[in-house]
C-alpha positions in Angstrom: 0.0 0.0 0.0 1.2 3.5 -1.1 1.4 6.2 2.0 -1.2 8.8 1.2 1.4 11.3 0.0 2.1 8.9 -2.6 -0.3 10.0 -5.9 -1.2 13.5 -4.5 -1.0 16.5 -7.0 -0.8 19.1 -4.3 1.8 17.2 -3.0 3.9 17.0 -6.3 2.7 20.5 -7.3 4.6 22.2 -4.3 7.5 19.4 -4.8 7.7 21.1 -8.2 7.4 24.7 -7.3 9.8 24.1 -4.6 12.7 23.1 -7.9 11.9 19.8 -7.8 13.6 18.7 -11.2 11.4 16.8 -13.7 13.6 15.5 -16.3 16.2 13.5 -13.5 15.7 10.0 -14.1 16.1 7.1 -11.5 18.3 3.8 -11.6 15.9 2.3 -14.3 16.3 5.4 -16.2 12.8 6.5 -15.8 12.0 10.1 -14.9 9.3 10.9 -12.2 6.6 11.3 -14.9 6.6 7.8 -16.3 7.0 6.2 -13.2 3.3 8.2 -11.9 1.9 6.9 -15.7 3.8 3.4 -14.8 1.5 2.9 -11.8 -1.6 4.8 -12.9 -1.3 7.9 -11.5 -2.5 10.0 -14.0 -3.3 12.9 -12.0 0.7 13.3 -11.4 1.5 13.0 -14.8 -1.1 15.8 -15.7 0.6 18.0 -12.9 3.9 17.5 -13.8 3.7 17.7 -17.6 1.8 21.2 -17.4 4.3 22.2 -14.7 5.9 25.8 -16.3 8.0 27.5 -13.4 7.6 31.0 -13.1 11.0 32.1 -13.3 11.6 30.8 -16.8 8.8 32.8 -17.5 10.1 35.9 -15.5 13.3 35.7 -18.1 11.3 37.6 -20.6 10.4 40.4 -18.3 13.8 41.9 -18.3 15.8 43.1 -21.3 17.9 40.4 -23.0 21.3 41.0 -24.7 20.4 44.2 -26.8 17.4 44.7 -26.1 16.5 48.0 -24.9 12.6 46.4 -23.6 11.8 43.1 -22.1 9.8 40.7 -24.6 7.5 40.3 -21.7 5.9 43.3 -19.3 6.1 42.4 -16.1 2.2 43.1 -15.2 1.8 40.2 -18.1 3.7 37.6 -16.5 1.1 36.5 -13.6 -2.2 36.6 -15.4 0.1 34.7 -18.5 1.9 32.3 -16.2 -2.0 31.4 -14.7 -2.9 30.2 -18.3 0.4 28.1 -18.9 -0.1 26.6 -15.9 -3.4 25.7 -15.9 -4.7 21.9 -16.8 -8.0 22.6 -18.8 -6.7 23.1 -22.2 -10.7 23.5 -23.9 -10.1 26.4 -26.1 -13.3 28.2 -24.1 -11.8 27.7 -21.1 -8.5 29.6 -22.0 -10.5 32.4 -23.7 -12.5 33.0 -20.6 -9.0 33.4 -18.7 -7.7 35.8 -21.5 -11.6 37.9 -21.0 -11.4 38.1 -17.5 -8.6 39.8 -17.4 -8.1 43.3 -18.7 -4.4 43.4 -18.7 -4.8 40.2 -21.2 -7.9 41.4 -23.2 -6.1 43.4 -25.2 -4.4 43.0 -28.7 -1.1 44.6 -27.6 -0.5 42.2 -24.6 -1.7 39.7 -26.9 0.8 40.1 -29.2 3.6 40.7 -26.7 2.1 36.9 -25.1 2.0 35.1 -28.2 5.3 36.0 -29.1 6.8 34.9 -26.1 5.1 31.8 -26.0 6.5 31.4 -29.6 10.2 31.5 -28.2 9.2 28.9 -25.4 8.0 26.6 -27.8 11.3 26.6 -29.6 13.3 26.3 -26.4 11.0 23.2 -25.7 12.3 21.9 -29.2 15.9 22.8 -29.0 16.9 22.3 -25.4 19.0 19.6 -24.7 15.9 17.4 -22.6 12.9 18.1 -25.4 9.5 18.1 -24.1 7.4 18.4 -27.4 4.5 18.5 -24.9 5.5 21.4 -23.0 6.2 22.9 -26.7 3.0 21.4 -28.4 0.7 23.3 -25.4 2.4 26.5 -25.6 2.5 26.8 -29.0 -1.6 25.4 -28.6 -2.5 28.6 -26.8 -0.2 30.6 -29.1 -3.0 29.8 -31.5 -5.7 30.6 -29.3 -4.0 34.2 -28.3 -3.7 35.0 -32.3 -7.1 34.2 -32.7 -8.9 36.5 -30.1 -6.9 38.9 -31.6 -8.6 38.4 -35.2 -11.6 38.2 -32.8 -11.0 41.9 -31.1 -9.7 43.4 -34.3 -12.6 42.1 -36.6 -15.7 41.9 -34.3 -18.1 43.7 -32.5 -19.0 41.5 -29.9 -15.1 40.7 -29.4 -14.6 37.9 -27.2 -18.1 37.2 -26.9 -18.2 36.8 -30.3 -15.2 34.0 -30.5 -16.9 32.3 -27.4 -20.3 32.0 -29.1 -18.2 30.3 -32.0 -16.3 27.9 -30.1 -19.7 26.9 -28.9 -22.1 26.8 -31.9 -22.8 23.1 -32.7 -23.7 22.3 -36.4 -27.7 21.6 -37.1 -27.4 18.1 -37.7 -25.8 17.0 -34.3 -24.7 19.4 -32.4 -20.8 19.4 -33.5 -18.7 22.3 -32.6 -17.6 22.5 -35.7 -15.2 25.6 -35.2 -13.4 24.5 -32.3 -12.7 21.3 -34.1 -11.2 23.1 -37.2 -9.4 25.5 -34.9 -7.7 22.6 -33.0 -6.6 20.9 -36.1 -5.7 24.1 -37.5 -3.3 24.6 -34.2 -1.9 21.1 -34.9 -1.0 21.6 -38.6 0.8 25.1 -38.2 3.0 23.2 -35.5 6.4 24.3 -37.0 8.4 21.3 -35.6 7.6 18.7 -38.4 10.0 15.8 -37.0 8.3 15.9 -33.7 6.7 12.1 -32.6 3.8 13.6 -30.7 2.8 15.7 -33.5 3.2 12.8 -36.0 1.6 11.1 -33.5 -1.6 13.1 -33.3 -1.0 13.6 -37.3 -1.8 9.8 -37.4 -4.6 10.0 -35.3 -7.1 12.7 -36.6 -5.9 12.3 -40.3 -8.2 9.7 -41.3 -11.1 11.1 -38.9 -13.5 13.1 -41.0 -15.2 16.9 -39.2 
């Protein structure tokens, strides 16, 4: 029997945030991640793999090499950091974060997130320890970011507007057909081509019809 701290995403969560190092592997060579999938806890594995810590993020609020401005203002950096973190990835979800926000909701701050997001996402790719799903999900809300800004440059009823969008099933059945297309859309602009989990997920909704 497992002691009750064993399995506990609080637990691992302040484990993490206290520098707990997630890509250190044990004797079998397995790093903390696949040993919580190995014995089925799931819950772990979600903590872990959406784990971002703040401080990498923090990096872009101050000017880099000649840079006169950070990438990042540091106002952006909570409310961003919130969204990176978080474990719902539903497209409506993460719009509702970016609309409740005011410092977010806004096609400048946008554009300053996306962009940063855009450089994490390589670093994912190109570090020595890739994590294509760190890099998949950022570049995911990367997506999402661009498109409420289409949303708040193009339409009246702004956010509302891509909400409403996200949410309109087809006649038929129901079938969010947008948010579909928008996910598969996400997927196809991934720039890293040799990735496995986006050949993976390539594989899998290929042959699936909208």
């Amino acid at each position: 029997v497992f002691p009750p701290y064993v399995g506990n995403k609080e637990i691992t969560w302040m484990m993490l945030e206290a520098g707990a190092e997630t890509d250190v592997v044990n004797s079998v060579g397995r790093t903390a991640a696949q040993m919580a999938a190995f014995v089925g806890q799931h819950d772990c594995v979600t903590v872990i793999n959406n784990f971002f810590p703040r401080e990498r993020l923090d990096y872009y609020t101050k000017p880099q090499g000649l840079d006169k401005e950070p990438k990042l203002p540091v106002k952006l950096a909570g409310p961003l950091h919130k969204i990176i973190t978080t474990t719902n990835m539903h497209p409506v979800k993460i719009v509702l974060l970016v609309k409740e926000n005011p410092l977010l909701a806004d096609i400048e701050a946008l554009q300053k997130c996306y962009r940063v997001l855009d450089l994490i996402c390589e670093k994912c790719m190109k570090q020595k320890d890739m994590n294509e799903v760190l890099a998949m999900k950022m570049h995911y809300i990367s997506c999402i970011f661009q498109k409420c800004i289409t949303f708040l440059k193009e339409r009246e009823d702004k956010l509302d507007g891509f909400i409403k969008s996200l949410l309109k099933g087809r006649e038929k059945d129901g079938f969010p057909v947008y948010q579909e297309k928008l996910i598969r859309e996400s997927i196809r602009k991934f720039p890293y081509c040799e990735a496995t989990l986006l050949q993976q997920l390539v594989r899998s909704i290929a042959p699936v019809e909208i």
